[in-house]
LUMLOFI-877503 format. One record per residue: residue in three letters; x, y, z of N, C-alpha, C in turn. Coordinates in nm, 3 decimals, decimal comma, always signed. Atoms other than C-alpha are relative to their C-alpha. Last residue first. Layout:
PT  residuo      n_X      n_Y      n_Z     ca_X     ca_Y     ca_Z      c_X      c_Y      c_Z
PT      ALA        X        Y        Z        X        Y        Z        X        Y        Z
...
% end
This chain:
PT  residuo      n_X      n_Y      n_Z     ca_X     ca_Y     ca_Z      c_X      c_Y      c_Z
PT      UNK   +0,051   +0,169   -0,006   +0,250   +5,019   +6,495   -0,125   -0,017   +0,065
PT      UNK   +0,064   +0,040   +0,135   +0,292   +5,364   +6,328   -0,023   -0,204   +0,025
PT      UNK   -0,060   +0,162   -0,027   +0,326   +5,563   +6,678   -0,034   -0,081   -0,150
PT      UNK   +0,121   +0,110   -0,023   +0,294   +5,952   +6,574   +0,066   -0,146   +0,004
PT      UNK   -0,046   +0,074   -0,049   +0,495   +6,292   +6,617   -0,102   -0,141   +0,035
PT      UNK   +0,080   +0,182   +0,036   +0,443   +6,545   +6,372   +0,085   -0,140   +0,121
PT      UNK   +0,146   -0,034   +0,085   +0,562   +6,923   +6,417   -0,061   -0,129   -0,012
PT      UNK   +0,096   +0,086   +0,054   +0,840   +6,893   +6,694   -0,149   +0,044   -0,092
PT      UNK   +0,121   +0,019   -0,075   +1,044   +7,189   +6,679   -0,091   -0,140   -0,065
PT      UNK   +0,030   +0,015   -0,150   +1,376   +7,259   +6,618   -0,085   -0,059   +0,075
PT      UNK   +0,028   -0,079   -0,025   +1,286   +7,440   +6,265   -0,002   -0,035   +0,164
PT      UNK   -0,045   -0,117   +0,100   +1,130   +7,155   +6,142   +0,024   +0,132   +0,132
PT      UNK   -0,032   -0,092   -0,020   +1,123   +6,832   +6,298   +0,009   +0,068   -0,072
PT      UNK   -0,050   -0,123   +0,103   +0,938   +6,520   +6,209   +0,013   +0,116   +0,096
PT      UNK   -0,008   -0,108   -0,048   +0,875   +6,206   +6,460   +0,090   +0,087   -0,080
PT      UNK   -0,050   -0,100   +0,083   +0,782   +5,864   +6,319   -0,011   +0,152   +0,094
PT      UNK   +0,082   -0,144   -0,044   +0,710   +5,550   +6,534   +0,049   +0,166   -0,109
PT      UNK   +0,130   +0,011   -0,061   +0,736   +5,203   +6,412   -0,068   +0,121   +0,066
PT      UNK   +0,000   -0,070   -0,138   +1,039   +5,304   +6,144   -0,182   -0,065   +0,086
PT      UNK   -0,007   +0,112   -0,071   +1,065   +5,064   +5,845   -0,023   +0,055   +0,154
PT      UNK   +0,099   +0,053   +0,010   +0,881   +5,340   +5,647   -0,008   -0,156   +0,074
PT      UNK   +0,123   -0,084   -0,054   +1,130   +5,596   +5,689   -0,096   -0,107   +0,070
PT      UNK   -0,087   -0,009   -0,124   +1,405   +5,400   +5,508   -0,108   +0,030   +0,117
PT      UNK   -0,006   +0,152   -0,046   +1,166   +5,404   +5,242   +0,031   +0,006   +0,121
PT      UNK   +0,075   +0,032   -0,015   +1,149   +5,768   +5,253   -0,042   -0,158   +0,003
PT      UNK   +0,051   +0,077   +0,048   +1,441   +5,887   +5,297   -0,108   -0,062   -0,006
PT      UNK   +0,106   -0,044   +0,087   +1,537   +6,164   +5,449   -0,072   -0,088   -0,126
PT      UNK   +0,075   +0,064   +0,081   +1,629   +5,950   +5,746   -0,070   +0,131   -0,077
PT      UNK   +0,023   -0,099   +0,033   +1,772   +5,985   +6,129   -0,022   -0,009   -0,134
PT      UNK   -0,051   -0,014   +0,172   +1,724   +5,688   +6,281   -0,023   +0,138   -0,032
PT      UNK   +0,015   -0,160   +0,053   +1,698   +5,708   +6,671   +0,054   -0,033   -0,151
PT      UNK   -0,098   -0,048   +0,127   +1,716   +5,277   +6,753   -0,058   +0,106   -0,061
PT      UNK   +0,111   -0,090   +0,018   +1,620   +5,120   +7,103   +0,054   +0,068   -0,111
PT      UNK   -0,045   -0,147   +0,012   +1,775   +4,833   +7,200   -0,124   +0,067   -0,049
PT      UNK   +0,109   -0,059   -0,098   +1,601   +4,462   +7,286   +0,011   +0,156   +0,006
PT      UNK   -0,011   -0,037   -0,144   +1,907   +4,301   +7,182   -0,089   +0,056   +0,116
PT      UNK   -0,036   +0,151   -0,078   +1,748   +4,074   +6,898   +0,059   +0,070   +0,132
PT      UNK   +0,141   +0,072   -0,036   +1,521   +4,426   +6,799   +0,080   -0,124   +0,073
PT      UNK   +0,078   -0,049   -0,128   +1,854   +4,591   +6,775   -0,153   -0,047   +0,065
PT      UNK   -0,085   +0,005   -0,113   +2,040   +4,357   +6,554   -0,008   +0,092   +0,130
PT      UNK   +0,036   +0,102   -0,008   +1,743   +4,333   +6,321   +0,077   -0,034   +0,085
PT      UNK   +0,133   +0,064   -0,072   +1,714   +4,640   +6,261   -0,013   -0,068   +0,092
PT      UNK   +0,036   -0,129   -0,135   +2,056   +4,741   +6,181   -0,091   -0,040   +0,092
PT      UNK   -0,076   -0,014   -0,099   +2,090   +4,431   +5,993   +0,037   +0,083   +0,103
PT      UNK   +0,082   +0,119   -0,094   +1,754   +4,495   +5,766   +0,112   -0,060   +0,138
PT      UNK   +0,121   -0,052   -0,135   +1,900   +4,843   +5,768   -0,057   -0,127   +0,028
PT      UNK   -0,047   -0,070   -0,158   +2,215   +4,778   +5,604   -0,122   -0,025   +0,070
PT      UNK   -0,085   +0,159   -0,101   +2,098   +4,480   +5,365   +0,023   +0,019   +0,131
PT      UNK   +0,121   +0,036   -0,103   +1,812   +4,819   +5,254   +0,041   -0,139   +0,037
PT      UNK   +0,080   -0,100   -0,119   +2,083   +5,052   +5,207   -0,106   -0,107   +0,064
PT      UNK   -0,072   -0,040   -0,132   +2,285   +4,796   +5,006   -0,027   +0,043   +0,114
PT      UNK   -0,055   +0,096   -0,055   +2,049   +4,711   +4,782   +0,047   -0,030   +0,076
PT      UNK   +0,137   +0,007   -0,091   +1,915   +5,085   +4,703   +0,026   -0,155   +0,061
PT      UNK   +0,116   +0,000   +0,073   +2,289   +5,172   +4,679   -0,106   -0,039   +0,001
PT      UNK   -0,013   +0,114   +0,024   +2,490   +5,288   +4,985   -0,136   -0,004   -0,126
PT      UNK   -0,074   +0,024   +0,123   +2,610   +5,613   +5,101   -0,001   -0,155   -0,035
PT      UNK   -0,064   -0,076   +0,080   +2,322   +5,709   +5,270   +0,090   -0,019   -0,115
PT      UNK   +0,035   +0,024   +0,142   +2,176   +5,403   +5,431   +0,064   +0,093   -0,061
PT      UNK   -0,096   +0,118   +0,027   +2,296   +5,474   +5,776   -0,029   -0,037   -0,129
PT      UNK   -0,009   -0,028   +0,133   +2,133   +5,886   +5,788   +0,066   -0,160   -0,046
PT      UNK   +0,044   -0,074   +0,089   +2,248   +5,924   +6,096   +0,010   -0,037   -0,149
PT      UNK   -0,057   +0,027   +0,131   +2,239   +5,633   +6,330   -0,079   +0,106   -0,127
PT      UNK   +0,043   -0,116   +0,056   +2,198   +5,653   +6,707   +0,037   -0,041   -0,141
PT      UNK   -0,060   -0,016   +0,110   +2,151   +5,332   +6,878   -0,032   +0,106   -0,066
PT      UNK   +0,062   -0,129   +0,141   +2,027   +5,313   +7,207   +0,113   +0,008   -0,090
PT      UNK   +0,152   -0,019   -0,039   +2,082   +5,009   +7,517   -0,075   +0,123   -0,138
PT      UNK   +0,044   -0,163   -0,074   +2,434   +4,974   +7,359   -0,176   -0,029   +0,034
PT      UNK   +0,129   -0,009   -0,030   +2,559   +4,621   +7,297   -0,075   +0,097   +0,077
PT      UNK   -0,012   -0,056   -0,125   +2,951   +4,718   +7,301   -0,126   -0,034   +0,029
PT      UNK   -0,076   +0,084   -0,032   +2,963   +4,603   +6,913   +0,032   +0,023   +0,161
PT      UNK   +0,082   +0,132   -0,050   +2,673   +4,742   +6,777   +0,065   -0,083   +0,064
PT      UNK   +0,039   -0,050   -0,094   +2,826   +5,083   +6,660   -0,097   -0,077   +0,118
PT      UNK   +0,020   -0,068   -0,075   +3,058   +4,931   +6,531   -0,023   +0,034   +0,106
PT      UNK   -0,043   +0,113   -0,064   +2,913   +4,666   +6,319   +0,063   +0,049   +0,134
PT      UNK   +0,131   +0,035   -0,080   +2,717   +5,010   +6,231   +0,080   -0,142   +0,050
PT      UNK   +0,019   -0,092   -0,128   +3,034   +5,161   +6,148   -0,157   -0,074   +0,049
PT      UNK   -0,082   +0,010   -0,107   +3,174   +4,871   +5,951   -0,065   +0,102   +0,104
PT      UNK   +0,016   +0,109   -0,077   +2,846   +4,859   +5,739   +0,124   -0,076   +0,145
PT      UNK   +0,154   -0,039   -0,042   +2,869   +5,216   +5,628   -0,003   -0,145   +0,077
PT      UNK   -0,049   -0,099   -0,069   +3,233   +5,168   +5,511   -0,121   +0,021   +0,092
PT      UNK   -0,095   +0,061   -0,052   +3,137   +4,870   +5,321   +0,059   +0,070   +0,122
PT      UNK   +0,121   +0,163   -0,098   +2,873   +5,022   +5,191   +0,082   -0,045   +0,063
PT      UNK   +0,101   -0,085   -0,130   +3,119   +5,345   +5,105   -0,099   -0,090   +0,044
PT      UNK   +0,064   -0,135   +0,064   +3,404   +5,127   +4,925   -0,094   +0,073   +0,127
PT      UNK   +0,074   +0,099   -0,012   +3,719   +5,014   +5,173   -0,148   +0,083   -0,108
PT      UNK   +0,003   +0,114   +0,141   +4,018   +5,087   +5,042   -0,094   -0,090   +0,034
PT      UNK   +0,019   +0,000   +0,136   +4,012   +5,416   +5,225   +0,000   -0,078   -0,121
PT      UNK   +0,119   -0,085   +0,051   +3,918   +5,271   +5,588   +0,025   +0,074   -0,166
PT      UNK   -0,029   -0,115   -0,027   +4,260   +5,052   +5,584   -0,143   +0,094   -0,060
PT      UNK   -0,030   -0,143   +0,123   +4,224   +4,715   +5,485   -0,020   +0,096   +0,058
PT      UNK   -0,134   -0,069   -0,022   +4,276   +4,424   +5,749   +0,034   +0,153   -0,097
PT      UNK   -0,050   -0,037   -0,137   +3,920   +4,325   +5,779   +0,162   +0,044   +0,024
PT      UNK   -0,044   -0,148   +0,030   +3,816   +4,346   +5,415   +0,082   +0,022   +0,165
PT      UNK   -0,126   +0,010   +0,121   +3,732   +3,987   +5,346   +0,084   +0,117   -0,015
PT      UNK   -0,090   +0,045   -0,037   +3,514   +4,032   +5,672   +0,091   -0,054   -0,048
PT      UNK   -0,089   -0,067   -0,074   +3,342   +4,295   +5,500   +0,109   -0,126   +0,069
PT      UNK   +0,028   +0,051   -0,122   +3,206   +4,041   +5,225   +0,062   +0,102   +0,111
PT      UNK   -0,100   +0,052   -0,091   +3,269   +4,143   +4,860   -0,050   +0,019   +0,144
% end
């Protein structure tokens, strides 16, 4: 089902993709210069996660934004152009992947 078939429902009758894809519509809807997004794939299945992110993406590359993913995922990961690992606070790995 389509979110905008959902636009009058009440955040608990919506499922968790659905729920995941309102907050990134969101968080995209003010055209922010940076997008933070923890973890946006999470509660979604591998289908879902990767409809979210090609629209995440793809709606910050057309504004020209800048987009902090946060990501234990490893796919997810792998759409990133620069990667930067923390442990412990501290930068341990920080490389450009384009």
């Amino acid at each position: 089902m389509q979110l905008a078939e959902q636009a009058d429902a009440v955040p608990a009758e919506l499922s968790a993709g659905q729920a995941q894809r309102g907050a990134v519509a969101r968080a995209l809807v003010t055209g922010p210069a940076l997008v933070l997004a923890d973890e946006p794939t999470g509660s979604t299945d591998t289908i879902g996660g990767r409809l979210l992110l090609d629209l995440l993406v793809g709606a910050v590359q057309e504004r020209g934004a800048a987009l902090v993913l946060v990501t234990h995922d490893n796919a997810v990961a792998a759409r990133a152009d620069r990667e930067v690992r923390l442990r412990d606070g501290l930068v341990e790995h920080d490389v450009s992947l384009t």
